[in-house]
N, C-alpha and C positions, 0 to 999 in steps of 0.2 A: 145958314144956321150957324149960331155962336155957338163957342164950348172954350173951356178953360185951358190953355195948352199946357200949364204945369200939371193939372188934377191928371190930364189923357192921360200925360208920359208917365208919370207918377204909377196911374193903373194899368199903362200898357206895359211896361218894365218892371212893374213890381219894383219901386226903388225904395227904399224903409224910410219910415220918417227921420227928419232930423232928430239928435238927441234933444230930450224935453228938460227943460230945468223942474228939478220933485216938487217945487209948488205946481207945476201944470202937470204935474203927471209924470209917471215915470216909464225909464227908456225902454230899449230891448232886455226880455229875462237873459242874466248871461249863458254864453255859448251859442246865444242866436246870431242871425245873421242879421251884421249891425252892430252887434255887443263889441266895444273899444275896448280890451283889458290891456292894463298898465304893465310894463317889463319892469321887474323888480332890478335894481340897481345892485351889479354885482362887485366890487371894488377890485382892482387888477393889481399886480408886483410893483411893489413899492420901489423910487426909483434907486434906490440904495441897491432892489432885486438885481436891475438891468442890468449895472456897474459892474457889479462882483462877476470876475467869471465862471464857468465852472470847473469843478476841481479835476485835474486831467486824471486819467484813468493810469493805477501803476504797474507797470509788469515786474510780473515777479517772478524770481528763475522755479521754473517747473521743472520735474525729470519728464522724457517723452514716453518713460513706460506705463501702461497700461495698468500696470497690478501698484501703484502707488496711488493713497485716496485722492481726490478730486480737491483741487485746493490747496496741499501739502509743497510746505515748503521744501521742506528734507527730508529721504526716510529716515526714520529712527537709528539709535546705536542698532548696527549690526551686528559689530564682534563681541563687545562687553555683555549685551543682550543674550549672546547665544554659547555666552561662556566661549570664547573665541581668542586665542590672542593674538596677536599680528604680528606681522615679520616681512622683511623688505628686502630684495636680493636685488645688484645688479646686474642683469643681463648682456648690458652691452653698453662699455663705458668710451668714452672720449679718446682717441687718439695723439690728437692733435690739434690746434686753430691760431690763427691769425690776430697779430694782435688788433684790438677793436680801436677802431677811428671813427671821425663822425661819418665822410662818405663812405667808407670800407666794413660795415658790419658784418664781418661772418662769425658763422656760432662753429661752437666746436664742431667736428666732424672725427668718428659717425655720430648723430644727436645718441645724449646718454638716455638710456632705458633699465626703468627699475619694475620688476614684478613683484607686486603682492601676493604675499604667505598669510595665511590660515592655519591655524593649529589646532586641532579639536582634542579635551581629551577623554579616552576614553578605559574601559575597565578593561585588563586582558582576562585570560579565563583562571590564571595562577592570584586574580584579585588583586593585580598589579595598573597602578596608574600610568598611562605612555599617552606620548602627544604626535598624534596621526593628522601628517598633511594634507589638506584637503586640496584635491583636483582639478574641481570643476566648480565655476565662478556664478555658472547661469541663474542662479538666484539672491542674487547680490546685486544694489543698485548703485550705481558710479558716481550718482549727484552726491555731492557735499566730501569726497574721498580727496582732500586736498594734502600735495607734496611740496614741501619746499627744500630748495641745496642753500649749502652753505659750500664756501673756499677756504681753502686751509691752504700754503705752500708746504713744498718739500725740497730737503737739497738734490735730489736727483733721481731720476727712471727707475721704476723698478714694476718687475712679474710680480712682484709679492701683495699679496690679500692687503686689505689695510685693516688692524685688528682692533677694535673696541678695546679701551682697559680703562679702569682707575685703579688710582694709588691712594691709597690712606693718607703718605704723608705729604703727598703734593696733588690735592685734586682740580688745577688746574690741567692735566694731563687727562686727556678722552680716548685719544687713539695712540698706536706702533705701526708703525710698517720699516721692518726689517731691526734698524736700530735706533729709528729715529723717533722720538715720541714725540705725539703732535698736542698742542696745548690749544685752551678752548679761546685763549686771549692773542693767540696769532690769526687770530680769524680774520679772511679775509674777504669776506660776502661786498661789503662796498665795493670792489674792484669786477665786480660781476653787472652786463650791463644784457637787458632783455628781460622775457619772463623766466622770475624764479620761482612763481608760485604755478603748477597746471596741477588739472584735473585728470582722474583718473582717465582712462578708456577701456571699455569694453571691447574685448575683438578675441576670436579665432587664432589658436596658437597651437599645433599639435594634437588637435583630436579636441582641447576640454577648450572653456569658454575663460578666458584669463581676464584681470585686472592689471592694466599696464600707467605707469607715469613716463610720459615721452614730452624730453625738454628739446624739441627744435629748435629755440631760437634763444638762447645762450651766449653770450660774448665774456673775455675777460679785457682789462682796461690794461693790462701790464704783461709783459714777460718774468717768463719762469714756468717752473713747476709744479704742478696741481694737483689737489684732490679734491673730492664735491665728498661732502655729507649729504643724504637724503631724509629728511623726517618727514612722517607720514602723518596727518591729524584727518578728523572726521568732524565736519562742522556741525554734528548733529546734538556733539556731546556739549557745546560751549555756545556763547553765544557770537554771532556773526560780528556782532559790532564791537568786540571785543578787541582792537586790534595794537599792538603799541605803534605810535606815530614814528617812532626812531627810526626801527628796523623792518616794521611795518608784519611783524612775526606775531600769529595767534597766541593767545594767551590762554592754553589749557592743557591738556593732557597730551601728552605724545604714546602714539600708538606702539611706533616701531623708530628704528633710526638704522641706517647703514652706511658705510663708508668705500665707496668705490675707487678704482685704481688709478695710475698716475697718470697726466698727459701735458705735453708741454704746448706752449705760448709762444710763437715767433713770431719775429718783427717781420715788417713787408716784406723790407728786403734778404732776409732770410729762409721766409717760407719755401716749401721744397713743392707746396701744391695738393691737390686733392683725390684719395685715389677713389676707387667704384665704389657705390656705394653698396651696403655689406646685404646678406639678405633678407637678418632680422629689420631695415632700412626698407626694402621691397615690402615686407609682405606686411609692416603697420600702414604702409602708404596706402595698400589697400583698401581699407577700411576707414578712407578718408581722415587718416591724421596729417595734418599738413608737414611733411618735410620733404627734407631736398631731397634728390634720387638722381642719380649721373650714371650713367649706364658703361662709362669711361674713365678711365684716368684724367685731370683735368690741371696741365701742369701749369705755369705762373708765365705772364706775358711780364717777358725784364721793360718795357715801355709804359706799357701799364703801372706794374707794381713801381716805377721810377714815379711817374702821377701819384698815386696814392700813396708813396714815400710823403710828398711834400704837401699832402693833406693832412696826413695823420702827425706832424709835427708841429 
């Protein structure tokens, strides 16, 4: 018995007709089995797309607390906002240091520490205005609370405070300590090498929650006798990018300013060495501010400081 071997397989497979051209007839209804449907052409990144890379992502300085919005670059004025004005004390000023070489950089010792003041004011009950210092820091955010020093010389040592003044008739003249008045055009901040700009810190001091500027790594380029100016800005009030290229000193309002006390500059071969460090020095260390801490007097190797003689010259 004959039979067609394409028709069998054809009806034993159920295989579908080939597609028909529309004058013989037309094909499968679409979605059937059989029905060819066309992928619509989708056009892909031009190559100009490929080239370009993408644009890197930028970090931007956050504070880590919690209670500032999402996204924020600074908190807001603090002090001027809250009717607040500011004021800067130093707690623990410079001793002494070494003068600064290229292999020999030491900073002053003990690092200078300045605390921030707060002044609220408030009504007494006689309907008298007084300005009542505030304590306790714990709501107050640290980001954007920027301190810079300035250098001033002096002709010698002294206990005495260093005092703020001006003169009507010669307002070159900013400070006094004892008899010598100090002018704002003997400035000597170029001679200062390291950071002079840090950030506040937040830390545990006494029972209340403080505001501290701790300058660890400080150096002076010269011998002699010294004093640091402190000023206090809030970057929240000016703009960031505001900075002059000279001196590299923001350009806006100053919160506060203080003048702390005297400490000299010796050469290698003069230095007398390093003594313990103090315990306002111990207890910021704690709280992860990076400075030095020697638990010992630390006196001068003459072989050593003979090597670093003939670097630093």
């Amino acid at each position: 018995m004959f039979y067609n071997r394409a028709e069998s397989s054809r009806s034993r497979y159920n295989v579908p007709p080939p597609f028909s051209h529309p004058s013989y007839g037309a094909g499968p209804e679409p979605g059937t089995y059989g029905h060819h449907q066309r992928m619509q052409y989708e056009p892909g990144p031009s190559p100009s797309q490929h080239r370009t890379p993408p644009e890197p992502a930028r970090r931007l300085l956050r504070s880590q607390d919690p209670a500032l919005p999402r996204g924020s670059h600074f908190p807001p004025d603090q002090f001027r906002s809250q009717g607040l004005r500011a004021g800067l004390v130093e707690l623990q000023r410079p001793r002494l240091g070494r003068k600064y070489a290229v292999k020999d950089r030491r900073p002053l010792d003990p690092p200078p520490i300045v605390k921030i003041q707060a002044f609220r004011t408030v009504e007494t009950r006689r309907g008298w205005e007084e300005e009542k210092l505030v304590e306790d820091y714990s709501n107050f955010h640290e980001l954007g609370l920027i301190c810079h020093v300035d250098l001033f010389e002096v002709p010698e040592m002294s206990e005495s405070s260093t005092v703020p003044c001006r003169e009507p008739d010669d307002p070159d003249i900013v400070a006094r300590i004892d008899d010598f008045y100090i002018r704002e055009s003997s400035k000597r901040t170029t001679a200062l090498a390291g950071e002079t700009f840090v950030q506040a810190a937040r830390l545990e001091h006494r029972g209340n929650t403080v505001l501290f500027f701790v300058f660890p790594d400080i150096s002076v380029r010269t011998e002699g006798i010294f004093i640091l100016r402190y000023r206090f800005f809030e970057l929240s009030i000016f703009d960031v990018a505001e900075i002059q290229p000279a001196e590299g000193v923001p350009i806006g309002p100053i919160l506060a300013e203080t003048y702390g006390g005297t400490f000299e500059i010796y050469s290698t071969k003069d230095f007398p060495g390093l003594p313990e460090s103090t315990e306002l020095t111990k207890h910021v260390a704690k709280y992860n501010v990076r400075v030095n801490v020697r638990e010992s007097r630390r006196t001068r190797n003459r072989g050593q400081d003979e090597s670093e003689s003939r670097h630093s010259n």
